[in-house]
C-alpha positions as CSV (number, residue, x, y, z in Angstrom):
1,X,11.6,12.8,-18.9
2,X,12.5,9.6,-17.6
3,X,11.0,6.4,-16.0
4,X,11.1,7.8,-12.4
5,X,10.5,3.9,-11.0
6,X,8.7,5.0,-7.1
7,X,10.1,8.3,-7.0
8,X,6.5,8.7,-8.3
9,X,5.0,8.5,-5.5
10,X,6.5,11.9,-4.4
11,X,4.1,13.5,-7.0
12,X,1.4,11.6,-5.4
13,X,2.0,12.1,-2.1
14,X,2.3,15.9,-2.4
15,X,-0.5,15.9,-4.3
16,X,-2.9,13.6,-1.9
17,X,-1.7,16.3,0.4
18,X,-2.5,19.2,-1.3
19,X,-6.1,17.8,-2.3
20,X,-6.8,15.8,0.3
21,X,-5.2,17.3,3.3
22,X,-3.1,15.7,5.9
23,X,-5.7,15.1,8.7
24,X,-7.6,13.1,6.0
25,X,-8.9,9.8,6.8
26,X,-10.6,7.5,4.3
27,X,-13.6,5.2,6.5
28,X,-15.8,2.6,6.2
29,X,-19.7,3.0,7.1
30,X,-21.6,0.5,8.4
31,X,-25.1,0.6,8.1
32,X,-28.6,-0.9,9.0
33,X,-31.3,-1.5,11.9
34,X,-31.4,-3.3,14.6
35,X,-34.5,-4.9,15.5
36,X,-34.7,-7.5,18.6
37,X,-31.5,-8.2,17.9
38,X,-31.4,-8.8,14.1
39,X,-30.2,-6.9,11.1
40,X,-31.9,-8.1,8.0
41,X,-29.5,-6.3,5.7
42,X,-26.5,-4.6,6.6
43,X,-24.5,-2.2,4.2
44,X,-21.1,-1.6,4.5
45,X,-20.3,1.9,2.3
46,X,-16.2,1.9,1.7
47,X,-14.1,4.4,0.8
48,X,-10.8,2.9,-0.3
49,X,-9.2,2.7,3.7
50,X,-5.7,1.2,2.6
51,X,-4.7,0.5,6.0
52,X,-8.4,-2.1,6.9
53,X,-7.0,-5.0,8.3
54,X,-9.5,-8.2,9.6
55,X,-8.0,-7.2,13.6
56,X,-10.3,-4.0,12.8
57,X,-13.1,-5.5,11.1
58,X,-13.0,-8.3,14.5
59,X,-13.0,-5.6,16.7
60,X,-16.3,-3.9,14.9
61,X,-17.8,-6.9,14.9
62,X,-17.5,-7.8,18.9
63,X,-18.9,-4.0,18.9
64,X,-21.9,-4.8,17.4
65,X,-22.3,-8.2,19.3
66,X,-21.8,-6.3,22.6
67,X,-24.8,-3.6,21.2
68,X,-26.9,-6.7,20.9
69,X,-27.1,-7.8,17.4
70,X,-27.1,-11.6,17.5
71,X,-27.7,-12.2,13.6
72,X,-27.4,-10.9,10.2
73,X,-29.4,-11.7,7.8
74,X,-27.8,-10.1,4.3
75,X,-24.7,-8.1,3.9
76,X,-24.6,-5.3,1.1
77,X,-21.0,-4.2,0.2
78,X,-21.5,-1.1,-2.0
79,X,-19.2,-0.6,-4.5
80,X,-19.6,2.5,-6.2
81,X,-16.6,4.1,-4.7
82,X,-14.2,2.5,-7.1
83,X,-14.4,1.4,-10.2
84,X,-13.8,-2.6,-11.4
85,X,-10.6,-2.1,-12.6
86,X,-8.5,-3.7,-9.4
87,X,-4.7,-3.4,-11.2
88,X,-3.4,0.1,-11.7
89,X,-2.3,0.9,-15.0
90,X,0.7,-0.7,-15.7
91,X,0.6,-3.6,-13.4
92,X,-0.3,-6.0,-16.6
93,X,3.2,-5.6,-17.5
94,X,3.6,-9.1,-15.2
95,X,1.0,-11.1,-15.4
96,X,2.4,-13.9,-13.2
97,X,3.8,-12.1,-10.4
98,X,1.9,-13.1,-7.4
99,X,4.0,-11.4,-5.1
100,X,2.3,-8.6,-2.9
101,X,3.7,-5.2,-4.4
102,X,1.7,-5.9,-7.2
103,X,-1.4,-6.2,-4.7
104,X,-4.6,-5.5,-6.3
105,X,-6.6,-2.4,-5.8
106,X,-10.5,-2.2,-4.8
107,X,-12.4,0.2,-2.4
108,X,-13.0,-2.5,0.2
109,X,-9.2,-3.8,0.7
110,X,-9.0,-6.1,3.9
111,X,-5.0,-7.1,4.9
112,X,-4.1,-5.0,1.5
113,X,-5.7,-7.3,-0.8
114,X,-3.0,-10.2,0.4
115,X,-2.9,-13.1,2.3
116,X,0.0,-14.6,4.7
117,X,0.9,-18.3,4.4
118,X,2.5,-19.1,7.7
119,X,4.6,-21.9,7.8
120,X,6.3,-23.9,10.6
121,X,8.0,-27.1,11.3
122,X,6.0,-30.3,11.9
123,X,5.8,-32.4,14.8
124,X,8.8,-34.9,14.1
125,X,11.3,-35.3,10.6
126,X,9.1,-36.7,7.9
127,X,5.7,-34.9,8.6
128,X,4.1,-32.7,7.2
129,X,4.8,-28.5,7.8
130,X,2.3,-26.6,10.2
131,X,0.5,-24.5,7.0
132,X,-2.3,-21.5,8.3
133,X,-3.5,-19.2,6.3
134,X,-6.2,-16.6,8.2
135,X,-9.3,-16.5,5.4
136,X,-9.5,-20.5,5.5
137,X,-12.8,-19.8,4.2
138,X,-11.5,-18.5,0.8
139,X,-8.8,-20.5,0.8
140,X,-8.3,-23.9,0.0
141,X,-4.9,-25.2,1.1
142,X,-3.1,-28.6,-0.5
143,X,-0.2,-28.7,2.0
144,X,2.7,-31.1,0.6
145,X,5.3,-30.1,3.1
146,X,7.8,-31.8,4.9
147,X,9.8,-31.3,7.7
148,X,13.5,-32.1,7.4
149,X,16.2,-32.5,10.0
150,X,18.4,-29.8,8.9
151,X,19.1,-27.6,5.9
152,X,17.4,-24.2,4.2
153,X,14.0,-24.0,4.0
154,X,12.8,-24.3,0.9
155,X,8.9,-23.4,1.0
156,X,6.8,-23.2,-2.7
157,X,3.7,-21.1,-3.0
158,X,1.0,-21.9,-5.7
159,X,-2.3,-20.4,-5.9
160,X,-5.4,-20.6,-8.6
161,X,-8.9,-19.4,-8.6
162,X,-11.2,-22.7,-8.5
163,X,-14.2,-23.3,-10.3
164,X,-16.2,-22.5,-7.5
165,X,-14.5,-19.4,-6.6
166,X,-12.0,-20.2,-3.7
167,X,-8.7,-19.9,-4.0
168,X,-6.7,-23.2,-3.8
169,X,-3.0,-22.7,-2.8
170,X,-0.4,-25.5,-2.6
171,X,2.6,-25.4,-0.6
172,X,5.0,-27.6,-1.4
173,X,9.0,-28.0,-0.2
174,X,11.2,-28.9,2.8
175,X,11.3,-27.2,6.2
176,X,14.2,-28.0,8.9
177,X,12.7,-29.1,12.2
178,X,14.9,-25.8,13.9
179,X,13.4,-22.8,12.0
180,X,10.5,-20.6,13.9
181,X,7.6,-20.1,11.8
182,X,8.0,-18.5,8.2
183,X,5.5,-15.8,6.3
184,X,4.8,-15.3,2.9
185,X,2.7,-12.9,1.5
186,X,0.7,-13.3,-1.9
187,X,-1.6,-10.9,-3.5
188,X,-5.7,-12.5,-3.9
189,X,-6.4,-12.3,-7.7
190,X,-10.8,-11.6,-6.4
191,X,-10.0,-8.8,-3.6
192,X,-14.1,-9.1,-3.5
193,X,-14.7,-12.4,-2.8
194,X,-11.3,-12.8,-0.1
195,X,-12.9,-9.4,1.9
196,X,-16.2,-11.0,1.7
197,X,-15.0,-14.1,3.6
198,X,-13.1,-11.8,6.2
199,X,-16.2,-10.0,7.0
200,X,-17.9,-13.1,7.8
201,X,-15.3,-14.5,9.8
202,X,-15.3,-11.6,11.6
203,X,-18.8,-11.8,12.6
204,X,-19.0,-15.1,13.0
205,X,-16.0,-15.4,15.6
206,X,-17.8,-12.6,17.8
207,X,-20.9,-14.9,17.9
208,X,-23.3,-13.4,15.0
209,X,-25.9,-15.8,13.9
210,X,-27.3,-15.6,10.4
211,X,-27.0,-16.0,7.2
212,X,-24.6,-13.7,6.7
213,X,-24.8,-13.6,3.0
214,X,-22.4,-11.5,1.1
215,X,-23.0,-9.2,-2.0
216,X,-21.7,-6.1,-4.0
217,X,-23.6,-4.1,-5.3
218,X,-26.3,-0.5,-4.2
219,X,-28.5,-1.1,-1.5
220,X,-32.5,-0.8,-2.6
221,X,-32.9,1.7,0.7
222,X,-31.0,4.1,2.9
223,X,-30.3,3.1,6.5
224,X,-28.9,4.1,9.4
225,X,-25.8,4.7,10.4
226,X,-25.1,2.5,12.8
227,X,-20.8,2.6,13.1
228,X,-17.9,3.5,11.2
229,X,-14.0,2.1,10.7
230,X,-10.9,5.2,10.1
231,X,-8.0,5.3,8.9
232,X,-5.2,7.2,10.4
233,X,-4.9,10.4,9.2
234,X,-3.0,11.0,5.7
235,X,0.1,12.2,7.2
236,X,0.3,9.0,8.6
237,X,-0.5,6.6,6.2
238,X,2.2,8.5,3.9
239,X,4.7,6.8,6.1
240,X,5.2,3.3,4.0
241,X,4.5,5.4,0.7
242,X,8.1,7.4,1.8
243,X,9.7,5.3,3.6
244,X,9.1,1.6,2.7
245,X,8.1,2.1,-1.0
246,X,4.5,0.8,-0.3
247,X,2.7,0.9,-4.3
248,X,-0.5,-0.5,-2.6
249,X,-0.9,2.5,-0.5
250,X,-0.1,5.2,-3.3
251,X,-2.4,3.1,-5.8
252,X,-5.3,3.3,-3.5
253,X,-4.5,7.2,-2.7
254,X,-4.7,7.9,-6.3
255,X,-7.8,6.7,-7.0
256,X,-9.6,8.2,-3.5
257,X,-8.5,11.8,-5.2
258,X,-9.8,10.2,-8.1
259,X,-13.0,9.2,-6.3
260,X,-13.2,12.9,-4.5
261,X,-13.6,15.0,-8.0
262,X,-15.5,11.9,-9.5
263,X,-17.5,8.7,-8.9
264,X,-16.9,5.8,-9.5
265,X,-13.2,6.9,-8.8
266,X,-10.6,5.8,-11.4
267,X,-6.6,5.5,-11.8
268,X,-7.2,7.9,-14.6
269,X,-8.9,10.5,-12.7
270,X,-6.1,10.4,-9.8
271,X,-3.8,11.1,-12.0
272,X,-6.0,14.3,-13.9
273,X,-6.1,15.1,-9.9
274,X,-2.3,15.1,-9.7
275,X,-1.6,17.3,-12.5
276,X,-4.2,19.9,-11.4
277,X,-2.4,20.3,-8.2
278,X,1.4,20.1,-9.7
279,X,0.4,23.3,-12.3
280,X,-1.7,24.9,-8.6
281,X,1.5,25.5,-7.3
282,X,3.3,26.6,-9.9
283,X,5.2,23.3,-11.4
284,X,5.2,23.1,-15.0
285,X,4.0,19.9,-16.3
286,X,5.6,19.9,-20.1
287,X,6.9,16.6,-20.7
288,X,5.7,14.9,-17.7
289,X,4.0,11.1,-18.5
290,X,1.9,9.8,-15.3
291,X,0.2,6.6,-15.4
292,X,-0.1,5.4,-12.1
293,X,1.0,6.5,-8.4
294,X,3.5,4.1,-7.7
295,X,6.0,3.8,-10.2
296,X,5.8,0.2,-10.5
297,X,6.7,-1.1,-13.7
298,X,7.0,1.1,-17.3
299,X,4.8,3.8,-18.4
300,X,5.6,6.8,-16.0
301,X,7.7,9.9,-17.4
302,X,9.1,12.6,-14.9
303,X,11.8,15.0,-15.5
304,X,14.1,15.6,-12.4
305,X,13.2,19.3,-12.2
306,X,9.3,17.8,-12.3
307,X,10.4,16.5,-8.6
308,X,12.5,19.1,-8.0
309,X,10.2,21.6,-8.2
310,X,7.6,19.5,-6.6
311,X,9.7,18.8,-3.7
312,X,10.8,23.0,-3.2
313,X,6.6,23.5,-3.5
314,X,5.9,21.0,-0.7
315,X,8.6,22.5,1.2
316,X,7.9,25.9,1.0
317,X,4.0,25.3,1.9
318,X,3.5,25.0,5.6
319,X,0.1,23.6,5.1
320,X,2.2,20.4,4.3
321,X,5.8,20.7,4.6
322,X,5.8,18.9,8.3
323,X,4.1,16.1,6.6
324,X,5.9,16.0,3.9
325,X,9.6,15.6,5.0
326,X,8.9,13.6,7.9
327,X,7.2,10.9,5.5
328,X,10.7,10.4,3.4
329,X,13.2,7.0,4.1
330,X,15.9,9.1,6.6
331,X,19.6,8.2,5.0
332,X,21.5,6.3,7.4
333,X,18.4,5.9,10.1
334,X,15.3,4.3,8.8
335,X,13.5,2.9,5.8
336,X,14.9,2.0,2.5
337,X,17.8,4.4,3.6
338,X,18.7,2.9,6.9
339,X,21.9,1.1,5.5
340,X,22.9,4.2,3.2
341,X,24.3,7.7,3.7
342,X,25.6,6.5,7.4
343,X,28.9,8.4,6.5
344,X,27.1,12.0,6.2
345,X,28.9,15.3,8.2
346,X,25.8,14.8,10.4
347,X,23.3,12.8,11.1
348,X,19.4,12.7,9.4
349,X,20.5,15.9,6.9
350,X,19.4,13.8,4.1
351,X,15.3,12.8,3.5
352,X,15.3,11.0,0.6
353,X,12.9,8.3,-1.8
354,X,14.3,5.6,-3.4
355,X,13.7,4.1,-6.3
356,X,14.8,0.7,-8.0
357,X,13.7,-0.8,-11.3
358,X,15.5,-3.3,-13.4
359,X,16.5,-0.8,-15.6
360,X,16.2,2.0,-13.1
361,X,17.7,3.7,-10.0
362,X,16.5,6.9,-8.5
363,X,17.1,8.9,-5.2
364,X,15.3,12.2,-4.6
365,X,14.6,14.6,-1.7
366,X,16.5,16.9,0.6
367,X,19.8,17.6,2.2
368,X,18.9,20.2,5.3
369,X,21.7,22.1,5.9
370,X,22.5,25.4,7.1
371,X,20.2,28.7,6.2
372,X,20.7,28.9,2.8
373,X,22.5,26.0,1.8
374,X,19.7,23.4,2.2
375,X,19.0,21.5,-1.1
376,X,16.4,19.4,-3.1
377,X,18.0,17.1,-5.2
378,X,16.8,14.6,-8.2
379,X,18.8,11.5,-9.7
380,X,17.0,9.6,-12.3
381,X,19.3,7.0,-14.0
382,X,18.0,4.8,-16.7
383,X,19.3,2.3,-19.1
384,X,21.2,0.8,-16.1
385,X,20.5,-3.1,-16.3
386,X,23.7,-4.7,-14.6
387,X,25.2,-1.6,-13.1
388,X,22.4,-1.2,-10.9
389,X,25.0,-0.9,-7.8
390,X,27.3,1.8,-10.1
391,X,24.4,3.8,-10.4
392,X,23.3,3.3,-6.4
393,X,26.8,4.4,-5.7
394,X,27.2,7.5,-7.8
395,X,23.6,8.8,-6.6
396,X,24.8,8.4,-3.1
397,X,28.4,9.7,-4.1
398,X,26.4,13.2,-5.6
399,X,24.3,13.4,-1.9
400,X,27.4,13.2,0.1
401,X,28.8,16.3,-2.0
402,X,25.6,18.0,-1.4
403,X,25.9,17.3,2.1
404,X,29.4,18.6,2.2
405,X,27.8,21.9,0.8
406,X,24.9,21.8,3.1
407,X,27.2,22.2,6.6
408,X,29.2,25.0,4.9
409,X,28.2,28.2,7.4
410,X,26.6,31.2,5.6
411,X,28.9,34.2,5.0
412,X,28.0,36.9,7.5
């Protein structure tokens, strides 16, 4: 067993497919009553949806305008459904990295727990940048830009929780008067608070009046349902876990099978959830170290026959195999794959999951061949600091003689 950097996530996302299902979809419940066209308190029950973004929570919010609620009163956000702990085991291992793979977790995410500096040119040479950020409600900006004649931009992003609970952010640095707009992406430190202000917003652009004010915690009553936000379906959202390495998505997956066999739902009990399905269909788990569902940073430990024989289970289960293989980077096609494997005997044989680390680089999945000569494949190469390009090549060296087998015709 080895530090398997995000080929972990093809142990979670066979086992979020085995325990949840693939038509699953995670949802947000909106509660409350409407009386002449006021909600005194409204409750919003989440259940971890990775993929809320504010363009849904707008278009809720215009739904309940156009239903005839003109103000709110109080909002309740229960949150029961995960526990406080927003960074997945792990994740401490960089304490300064504000960068939005390391995106914290919590059962009401809006925009992934992340906000988006956008940055253009000013005006004329010597102003200041055109700085936005959406939730200018949570955030406090301190723009010290300035927009240059010519040259690369060179944009700084700062951020610090104030004493009153905002978040200021500074952007500093020089941006030439011919670039379009930039975007950066930073992860929010209080995932509460920043979804908080997004809900707000939400309302208040469709015209809610109100005082609209915001707290966690278990609502004194029950009350109607009065609307809900989905996901799409698991099999979906396992599309960036395979193919663009998402760890925001797989952390929040975790803990919703965590959730489903235990309230409040914990990183812990995801991964007591992961196991349980591994040994179901028949993988033995001796040896095998899971602390999160990403692979992000140092703590994991997976054998190569652990995703070997996780990968030949998924395949040979029709419940999930469609699912499955389709949610894998394609080499030479799409994903973290798209500029690899182009060289192959034929195209999209090989479905495959990446994996880089500073010490670490890993490729594992399939090369579909011909009846019988179809293989799954693991490469887990450690200790690799400086030679992480040696290590890319020789994994990509071993699938091309896999492929080479996989096109050989069957013996009649």
């Amino acid at each position: 067993p080895r530090n398997p950097a995000s080929n972990q996530k093809l142990l979670t996302a066979a086992a979020a497919l085995w325990r949840l299902g693939p038509t699953f979809q995670a949802d947000t419940r909106i509660e409350g009553t409407i009386d002449d066209g006021r909600v005194q308190t409204l409750v919003v029950r989440p259940s971890g949806d990775p993929s809320l973004g504010y363009p849904a929570l707008a278009t809720f919010a215009e739904s309940l305008r156009l239903r005839g609620v003109d103000a709110v009163d109080r909002v309740v956000i229960a949150d029961d459904y995960f526990d406080d702990r927003i960074l997945p085991p792990a994740f401490d291992q960089q304490p300064n990295e504000a960068a939005s793979f390391r995106a914290a977790i919590s059962a009401f995410a809006v925009n992934r727990n992340s906000y988006v500096v956008h940055v253009g040119p000013g005006p004329e040479v010597g102003a200041p940048a055109r700085v936005r950020v959406l939730a200018d409600a949570y955030v406090r900006l301190d723009n010290r830009t300035v927009t240059t004649a010519s040259g690369p931009p060179s944009p700084r992003i700062d951020h610090q929780l104030s004493d009153d609970g905002h978040l200021a952010v500074r952007v500093d640095g020089n941006i030439p008067k011919q670039v379009r707009t930039l975007y950066y992406r930073r992860r929010v430190p209080d995932p509460k608070a920043y979804a908080a202000s997004l809900l707000v917003r939400a309302f208040r652009k469709a015209g809610v009046q109100g005082k609209l004010a915001v707290e966690y915690g278990e609502p004194l009553e029950e009350l109607p349902l009065i609307g809900q936000m989905q996901s799409a379906p698991l099999g979906t959202l396992l599309t960036g876990v395979g193919k663009w390495s998402d760890n925001f998505t797989a952390e929040m997956l975790l803990k919703i099978m965590g959730a489903q066999a235990e309230r409040p739902g914990t990183s812990a009990r995801g991964v007591e959830v992961v196991r349980e399905e591994l040994e179901a269909h028949g993988i033995d788990t001796t040896g095998l170290v899971m602390v999160n569902g990403s692979g992000l940073f140092d703590g994991n430990r997976v054998a190569p026959r652990h995703v070997t024989e996780t990968l030949l289970a998924a395949y040979d289960d029709p419940a999930i195999r469609a699912e499955y293989i389709a949610h894998l980077a394609v080499g030479g096609s799409d994903g973290t794959l798209k500029s690899r494997l182009e060289d192959l005997p034929r195209p999209r044989m090989v479905r495959a999951k990446t994996g880089t680390l500073r010490d670490v680089i890993a490729l594992s999945g399939y090369v579909l061949g011909e009846p019988g000569h179809s293989v799954a494949f693991s490469f887990l190469a450690n200790g690799i600091a400086g030679r992480q390009k040696d290590a890319r090549d020789l994994a990509d060296d071993i699938v091309r003689a896999l492929a080479d087998y996989a096109v050989q015709p069957t013996p009649r």
